[in-house]
C-alpha positions as CSV (number, residue, x, y, z in Angstrom):
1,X,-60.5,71.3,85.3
2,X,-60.3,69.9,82.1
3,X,-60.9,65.9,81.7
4,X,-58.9,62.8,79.8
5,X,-59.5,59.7,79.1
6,X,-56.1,58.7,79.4
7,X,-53.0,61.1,81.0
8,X,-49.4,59.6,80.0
9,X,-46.4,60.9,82.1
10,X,-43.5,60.6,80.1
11,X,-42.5,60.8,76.3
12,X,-39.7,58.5,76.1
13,X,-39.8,54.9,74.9
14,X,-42.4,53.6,76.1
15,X,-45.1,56.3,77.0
16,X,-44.9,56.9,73.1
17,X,-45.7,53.5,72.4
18,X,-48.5,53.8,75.2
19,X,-49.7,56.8,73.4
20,X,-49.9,55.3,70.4
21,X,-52.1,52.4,71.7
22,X,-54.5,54.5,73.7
23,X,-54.2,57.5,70.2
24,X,-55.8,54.2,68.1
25,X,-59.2,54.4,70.3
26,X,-59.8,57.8,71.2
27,X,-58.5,61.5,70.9
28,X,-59.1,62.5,74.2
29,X,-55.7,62.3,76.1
30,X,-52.2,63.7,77.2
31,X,-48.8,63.2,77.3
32,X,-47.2,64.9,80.1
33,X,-43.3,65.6,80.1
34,X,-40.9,68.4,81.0
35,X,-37.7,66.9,80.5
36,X,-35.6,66.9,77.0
37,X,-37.5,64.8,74.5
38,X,-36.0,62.0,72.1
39,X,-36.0,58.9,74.3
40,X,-32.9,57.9,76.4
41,X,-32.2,55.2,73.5
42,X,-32.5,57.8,70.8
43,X,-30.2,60.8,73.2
44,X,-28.0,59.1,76.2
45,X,-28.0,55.4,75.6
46,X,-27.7,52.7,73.2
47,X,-28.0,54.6,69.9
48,X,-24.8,57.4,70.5
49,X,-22.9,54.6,72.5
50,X,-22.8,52.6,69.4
51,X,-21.8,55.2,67.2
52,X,-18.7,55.4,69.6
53,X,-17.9,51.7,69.7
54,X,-17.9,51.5,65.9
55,X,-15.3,54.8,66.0
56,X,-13.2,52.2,68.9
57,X,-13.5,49.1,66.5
58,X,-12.4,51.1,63.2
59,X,-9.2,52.5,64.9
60,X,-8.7,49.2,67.1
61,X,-8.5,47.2,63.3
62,X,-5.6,49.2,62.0
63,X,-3.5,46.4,64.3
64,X,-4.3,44.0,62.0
65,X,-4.0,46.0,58.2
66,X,-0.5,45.1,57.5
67,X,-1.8,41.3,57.7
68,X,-3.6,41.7,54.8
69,X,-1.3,44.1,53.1
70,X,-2.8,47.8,54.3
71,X,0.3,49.5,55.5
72,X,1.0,52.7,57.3
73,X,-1.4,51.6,60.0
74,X,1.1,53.1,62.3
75,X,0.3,56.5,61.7
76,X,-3.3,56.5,62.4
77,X,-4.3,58.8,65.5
78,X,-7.6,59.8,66.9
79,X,-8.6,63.3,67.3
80,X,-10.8,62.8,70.2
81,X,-12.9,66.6,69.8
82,X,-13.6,65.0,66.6
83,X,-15.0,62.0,67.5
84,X,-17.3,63.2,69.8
85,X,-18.5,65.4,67.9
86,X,-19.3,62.9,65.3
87,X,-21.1,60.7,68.4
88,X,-23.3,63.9,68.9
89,X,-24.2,64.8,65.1
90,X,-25.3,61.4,64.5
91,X,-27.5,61.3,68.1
92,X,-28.8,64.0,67.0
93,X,-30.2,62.9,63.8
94,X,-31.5,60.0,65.9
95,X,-33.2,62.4,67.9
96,X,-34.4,64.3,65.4
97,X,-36.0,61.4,63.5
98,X,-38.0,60.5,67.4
99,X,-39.0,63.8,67.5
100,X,-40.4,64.3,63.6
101,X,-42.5,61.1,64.1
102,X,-44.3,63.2,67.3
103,X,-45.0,66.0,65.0
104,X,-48.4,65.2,64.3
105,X,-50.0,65.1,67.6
106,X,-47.6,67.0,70.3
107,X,-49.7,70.4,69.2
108,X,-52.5,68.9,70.9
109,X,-51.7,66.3,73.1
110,X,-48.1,67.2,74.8
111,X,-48.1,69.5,77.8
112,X,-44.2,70.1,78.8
113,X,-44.6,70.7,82.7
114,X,-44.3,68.5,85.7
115,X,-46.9,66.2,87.2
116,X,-47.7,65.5,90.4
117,X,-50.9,63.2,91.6
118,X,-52.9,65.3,94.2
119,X,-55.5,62.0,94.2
120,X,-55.5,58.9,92.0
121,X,-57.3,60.3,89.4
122,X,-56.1,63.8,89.5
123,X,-52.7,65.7,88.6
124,X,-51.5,69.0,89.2
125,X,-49.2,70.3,86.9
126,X,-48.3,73.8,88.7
127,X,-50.8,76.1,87.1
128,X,-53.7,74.0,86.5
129,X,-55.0,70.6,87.4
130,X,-56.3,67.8,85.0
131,X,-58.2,64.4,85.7
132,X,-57.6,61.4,83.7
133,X,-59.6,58.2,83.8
134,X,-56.1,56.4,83.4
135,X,-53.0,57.3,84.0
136,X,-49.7,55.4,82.5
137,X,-46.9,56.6,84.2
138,X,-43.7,55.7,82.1
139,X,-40.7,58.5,83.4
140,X,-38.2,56.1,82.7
141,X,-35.0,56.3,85.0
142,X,-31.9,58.3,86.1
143,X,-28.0,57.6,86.9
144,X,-27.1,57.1,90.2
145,X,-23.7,58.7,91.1
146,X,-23.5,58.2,95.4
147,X,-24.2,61.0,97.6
148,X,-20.8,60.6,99.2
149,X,-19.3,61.2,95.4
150,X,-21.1,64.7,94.6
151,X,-17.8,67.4,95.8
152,X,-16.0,65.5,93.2
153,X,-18.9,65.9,90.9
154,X,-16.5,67.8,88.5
155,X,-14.5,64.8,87.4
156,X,-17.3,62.8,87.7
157,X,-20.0,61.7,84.1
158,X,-23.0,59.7,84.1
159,X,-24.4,58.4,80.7
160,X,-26.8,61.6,80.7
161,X,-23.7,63.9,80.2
162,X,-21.1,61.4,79.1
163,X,-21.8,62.1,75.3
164,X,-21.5,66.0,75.9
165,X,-18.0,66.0,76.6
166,X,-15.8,68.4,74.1
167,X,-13.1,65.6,74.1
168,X,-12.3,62.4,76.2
169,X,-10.5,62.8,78.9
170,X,-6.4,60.8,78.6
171,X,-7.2,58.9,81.5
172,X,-10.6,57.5,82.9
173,X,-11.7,55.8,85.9
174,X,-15.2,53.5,84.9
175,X,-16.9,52.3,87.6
176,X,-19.3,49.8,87.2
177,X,-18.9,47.0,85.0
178,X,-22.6,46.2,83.4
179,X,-23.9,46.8,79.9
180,X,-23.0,50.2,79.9
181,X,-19.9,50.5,81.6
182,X,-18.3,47.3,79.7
183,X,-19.4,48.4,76.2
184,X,-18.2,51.9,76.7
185,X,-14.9,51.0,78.7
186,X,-14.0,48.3,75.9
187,X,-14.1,50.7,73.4
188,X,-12.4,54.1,75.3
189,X,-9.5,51.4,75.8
190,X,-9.4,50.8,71.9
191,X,-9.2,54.2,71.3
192,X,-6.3,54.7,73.3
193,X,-7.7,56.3,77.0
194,X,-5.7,54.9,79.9
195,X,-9.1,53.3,81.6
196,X,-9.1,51.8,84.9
197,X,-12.0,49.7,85.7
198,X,-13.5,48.7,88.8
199,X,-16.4,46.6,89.4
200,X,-17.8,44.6,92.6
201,X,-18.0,41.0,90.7
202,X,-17.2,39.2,87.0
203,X,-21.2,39.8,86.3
204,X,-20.0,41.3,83.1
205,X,-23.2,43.2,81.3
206,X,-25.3,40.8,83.7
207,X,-23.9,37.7,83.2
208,X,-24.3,35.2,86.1
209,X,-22.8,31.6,84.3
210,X,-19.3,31.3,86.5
211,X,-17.4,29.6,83.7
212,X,-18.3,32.5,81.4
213,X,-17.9,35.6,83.7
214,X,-14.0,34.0,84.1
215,X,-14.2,33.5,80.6
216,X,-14.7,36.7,80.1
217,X,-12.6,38.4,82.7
218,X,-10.0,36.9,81.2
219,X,-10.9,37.9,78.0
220,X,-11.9,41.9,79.5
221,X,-8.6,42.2,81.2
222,X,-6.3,42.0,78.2
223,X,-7.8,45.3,76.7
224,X,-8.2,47.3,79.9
225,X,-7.3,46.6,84.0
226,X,-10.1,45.4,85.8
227,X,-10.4,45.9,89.4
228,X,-12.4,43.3,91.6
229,X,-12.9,45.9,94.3
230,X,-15.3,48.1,96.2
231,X,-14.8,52.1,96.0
232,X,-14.3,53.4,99.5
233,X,-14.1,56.9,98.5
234,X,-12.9,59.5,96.3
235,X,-10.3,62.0,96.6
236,X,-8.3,64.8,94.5
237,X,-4.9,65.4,94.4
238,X,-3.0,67.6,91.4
239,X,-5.5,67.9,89.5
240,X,-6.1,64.3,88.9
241,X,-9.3,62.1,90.8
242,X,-8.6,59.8,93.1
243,X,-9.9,56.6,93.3
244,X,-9.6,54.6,96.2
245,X,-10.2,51.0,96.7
246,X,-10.8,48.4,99.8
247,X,-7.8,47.3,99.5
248,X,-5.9,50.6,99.9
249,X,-4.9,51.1,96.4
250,X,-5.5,54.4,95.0
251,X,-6.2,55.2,91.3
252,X,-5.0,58.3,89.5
253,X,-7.6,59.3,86.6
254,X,-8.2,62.7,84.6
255,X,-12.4,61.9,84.9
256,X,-14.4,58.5,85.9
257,X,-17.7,57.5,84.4
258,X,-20.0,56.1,87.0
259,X,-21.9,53.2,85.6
260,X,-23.6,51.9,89.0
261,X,-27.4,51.0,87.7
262,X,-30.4,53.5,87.4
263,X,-32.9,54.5,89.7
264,X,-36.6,54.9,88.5
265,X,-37.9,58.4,88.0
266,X,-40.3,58.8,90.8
267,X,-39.5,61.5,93.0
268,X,-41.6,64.7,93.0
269,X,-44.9,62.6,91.7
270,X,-46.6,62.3,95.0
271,X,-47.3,58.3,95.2
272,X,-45.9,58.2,98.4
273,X,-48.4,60.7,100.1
274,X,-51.4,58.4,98.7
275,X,-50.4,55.2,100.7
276,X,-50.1,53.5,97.4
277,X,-48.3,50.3,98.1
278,X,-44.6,49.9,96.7
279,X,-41.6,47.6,96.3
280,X,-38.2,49.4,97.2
281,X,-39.8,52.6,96.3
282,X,-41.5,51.3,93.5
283,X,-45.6,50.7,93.4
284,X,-46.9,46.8,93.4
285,X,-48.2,46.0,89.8
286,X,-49.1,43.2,88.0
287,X,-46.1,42.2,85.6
288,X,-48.7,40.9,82.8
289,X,-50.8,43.8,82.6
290,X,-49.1,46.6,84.4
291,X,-51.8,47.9,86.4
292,X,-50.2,48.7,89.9
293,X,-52.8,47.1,92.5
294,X,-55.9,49.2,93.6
295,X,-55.2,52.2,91.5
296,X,-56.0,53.5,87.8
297,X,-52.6,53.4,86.8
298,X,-50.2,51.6,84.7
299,X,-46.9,51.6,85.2
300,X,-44.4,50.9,82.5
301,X,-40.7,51.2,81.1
302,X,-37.8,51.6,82.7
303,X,-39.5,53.2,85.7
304,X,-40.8,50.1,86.5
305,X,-37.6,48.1,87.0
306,X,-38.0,44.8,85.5
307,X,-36.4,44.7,82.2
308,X,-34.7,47.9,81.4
309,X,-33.8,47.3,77.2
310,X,-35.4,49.4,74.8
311,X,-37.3,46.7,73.2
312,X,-38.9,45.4,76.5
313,X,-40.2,49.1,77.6
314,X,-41.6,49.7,74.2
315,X,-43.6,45.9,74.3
316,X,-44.3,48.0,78.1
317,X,-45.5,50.7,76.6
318,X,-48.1,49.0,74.3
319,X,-49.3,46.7,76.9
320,X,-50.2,49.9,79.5
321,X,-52.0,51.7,76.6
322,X,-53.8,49.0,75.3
323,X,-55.5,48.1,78.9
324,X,-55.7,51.8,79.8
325,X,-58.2,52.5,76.8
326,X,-60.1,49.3,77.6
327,X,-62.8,48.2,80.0
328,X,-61.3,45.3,81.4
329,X,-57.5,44.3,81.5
330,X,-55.8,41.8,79.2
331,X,-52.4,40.0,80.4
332,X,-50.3,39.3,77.7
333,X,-47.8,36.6,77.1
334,X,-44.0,38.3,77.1
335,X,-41.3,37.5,74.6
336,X,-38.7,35.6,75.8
337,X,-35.7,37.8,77.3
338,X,-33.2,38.8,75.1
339,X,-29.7,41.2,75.8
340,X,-26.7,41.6,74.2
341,X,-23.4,43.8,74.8
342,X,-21.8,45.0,72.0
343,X,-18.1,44.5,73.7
344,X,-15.5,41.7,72.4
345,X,-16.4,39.1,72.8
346,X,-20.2,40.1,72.5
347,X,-21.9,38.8,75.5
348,X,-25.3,37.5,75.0
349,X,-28.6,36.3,77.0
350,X,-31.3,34.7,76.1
351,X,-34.2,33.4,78.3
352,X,-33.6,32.9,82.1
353,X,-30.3,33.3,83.2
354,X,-28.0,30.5,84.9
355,X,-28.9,32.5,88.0
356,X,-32.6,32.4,87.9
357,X,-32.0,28.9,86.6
358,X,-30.2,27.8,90.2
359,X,-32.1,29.9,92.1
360,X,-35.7,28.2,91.3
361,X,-33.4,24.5,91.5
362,X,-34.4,24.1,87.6
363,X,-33.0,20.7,86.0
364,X,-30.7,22.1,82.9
365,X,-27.8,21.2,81.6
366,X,-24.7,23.4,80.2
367,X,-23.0,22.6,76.6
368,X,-20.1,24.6,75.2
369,X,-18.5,25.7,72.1
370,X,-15.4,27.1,70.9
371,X,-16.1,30.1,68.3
372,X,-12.7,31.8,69.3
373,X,-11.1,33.8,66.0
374,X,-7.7,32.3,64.4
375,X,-4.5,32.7,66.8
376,X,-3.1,36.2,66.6
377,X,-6.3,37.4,65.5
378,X,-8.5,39.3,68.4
C-alpha cells in the first residue's frame, strides 16, 4: 500500500489550490479525480455563462443603435447553433488554459479513479488502496433536478449540460431564480427565447433586502414573466413540457433549465459508514480551518456548502492545504463576502446580508440611491 503525506479528492477549484499549498512543502501526495477536469468555473459555470450573456447584451443593444445614428438594427437576427457554439469554443480555451497549468505535476501526482474511505486514513480506489496522513476532500457539487422530474428528463438541462446544447430551444421554462437561473434567463430573454420563469420568492440571485427584491422584480419582469409559484409537477403534451404550477396554471415550453441549488458531491465516499459526524449530510468542521472534527480531513469548496463562488473555494482550497501539510492548524481571518449577478440591473452583495443582519437583531441602518440610466434608456 503505497503512503502520502497528503491525498486530495477532487481537481477542481479548490483542491488545485489545496494542491498547490500542500505541493510548496513536500512532493509526497495525490490528487484523486475521475470526473472531467477544468473546474466547474472554467467548464459549466461562470466562465461559458458569461460568454453567453455578453452574446444577449450585444444583440439586446441593437434597440438602442438608431439613437445614436446606427441604422438597420432591424435586421439583426441570432443564429442560435452559432452562438452556442461560440459559448463552447471559448469554454473550451478556458478549460484548456486550467488544464495546461496542471501539466507539470498530473504525470505524478493525478490518479483518475474514484475514492472511497475504508478507514480515516485509508482510501480504496477499486484496484488498490492508498493511506494518506491528510486527506482534503474538495468534490465540489452537483445540480439537483427532483426525483419526481426524471421521466421528463428529456426536456429537462441542468448547468452541467446546459452549454452542450446544439441550439436553444424557441421556448424555455427556467426554474429557479438564483444566480444562475437569473443571469442566464435575463439574457435567453434578450436573445429572443420565449422564457417563462418560475421561482418560490423575489430572493433574486440571493438577495434578502424587501425593498430591493420588489425593486427588482419589477425591474426582472419587464424582460421576461416571472412566476411567484411552486412547481407541482411536470407533464408532456404535443411535444411541448408542461409545467404546472400551485395555482393550476400550466406552462407550455420546448425545454426548462432547472436552476434549484446544488447538492455537495458526497455520495459513494463512505463517510457515512465511519460514524463521522455531519450537518444535513454534510461532516461538522471548523469554518476557520476546515478540519472536520475528530478526523484527519479537510473539507473544502463547494462541497462544503458555505460559500459557493469561485473566489471563496479557492481562499478554501488554500486554507485546507496549508493546515494539512502542517503540524498544528492555523484559523485564518476570511475576506469579507462578496457576489455579484451579472443580470440588469447587476445585483450585488457585500458583507452580511439584510437577512443575517435581522436575524442576529444587528443595529444598521439602510440608505438609498438612485443610479437608474436616462428615460427610454434600459
Amino acid at each position: 500500500m503505497k503512503n502520502y503525506d497528503v491525498a486530495i479528492i477532487g481537481a477542481g477549484t479548490s483542491g488545485l489550490s489545496a494542491r498547490r499549498e500542500v505541493a510548496r512543502l513536500t512532493d509526497n501526495y495525490v490528487v484523486i479525480d475521475h470526473g472531467e477536469l477544468g473546474t466547474t468555473c472554467a467548464r459549466v459555470g461562470c466562465m461559458p455563462s458569461k460568454v453567453l450573456i455578453q452574446v444577449a447584451e450585444d444583440f439586446h443593444r441593437r434597440r438602442h443603435y438608431d439613437a445614436i445614428g446606427i441604422t438597420g438594427a432591424e435586421d439583426l437576427s441570432i443564429d442560435t447553433t452559432r452562438v452556442m457554439s461560440h459559448v463552447r469554443s471559448l469554454r473550451d480555451r478556458f478549460v484548456r488554459g486550467v488544464r495546461s497549468d496542471m501539466e507539470s505535476w498530473v504525470g505524478n501526482h493525478l490518479l483518475r479513479k474514484r475514492a472511497r474511505f475504508t478507514d480515516p486514513n485509508t482510501l480504496d480506489l477499486g484496484d488498490e488502496q492508498i493511506r494518506a496522513e491528510r486527506i482534503v476532500i474538495a468534490t465540489g457539487s452537483t445540480p439537483v433536478i427532483p426525483g419526481p422530474w426524471q421521466p421528463y428528463r428529456k426536456y429537462l438541462t441542468d448547468t452541467d449540460k446546459f452549454f452542450e446544447l446544439p441550439k436553444l430551444p424557441d421556448s424555455i421554462g427556467i426554474i429557479g431564480l438564483g444566480v444562475i437561473g437569473l443571469e442566464l434567463g435575463l439574457a435567453l430573454a434578450r436573445l429572443g427565447i420565449r422564457v417563462e420563469a418560475v421561482t418560490l420568492d423575489k430572493a433574486f440571485g440571493g438577495l434578502t433586502d424587501p425593498c430591493l427584491q420588489e425593486y427588482c422584480y419589477e425591474q426582472f419582469k419587464k424582460e421576461m414573466p416571472i412566476h411567484l409559484q411552486a412547481v407541482t409537477g411536470l407533464g408532456e403534451d404535443n411535444g411541448q413540457l408542461k409545467i404546472q404550477l400551485e395555482d393550476g396554471q400550466s406552462l407550455s415550453v420546448d425545454a426548462a433549465l432547472v436552476t434549484m441549488g446544488r447538492r455537495p458531491n458526497l455520495a459513494g465516499l463512505g463517510i457515512e459508514e465511519l460514524g463521522i459526524p455531519t450537518d444535513r449530510g454534510i461532516p461538522e468542521f471548523d469554518k476557520n480551518t476546515f478540519r472536520v472534527s475528530g478526523t484527519p480531513w479537510y473539507i473544502a469548496g463547494d462541497v462544503n456548502g458555505t460559500r459557493p463562488v469561485l473566489h471563496e473555494a479557492a481562499d478554501e482550497g488554500r486554507i485546507a492545504g496549508y493546515n494539512s501539510v502542517r503540524s498544528e492548524d492555523q484559523c485564518f481571518r476570511r475576506r469579507t463576502p462578496l457576489m455579484i449577478t451579472f443580470s440588469s440591473p447587476n445585483v450585488a452583495m457585500v458583507g452580511e446580508t439584510h437577512k443575517a443582519l435581522t436575524e442576529r437583531n444587528a443595529d444598521f441602518v439602510t440608505g438609498s440611491v438612485a443610479m437608474k440610466a436616462r428615460a427610454g434608456r434600459s
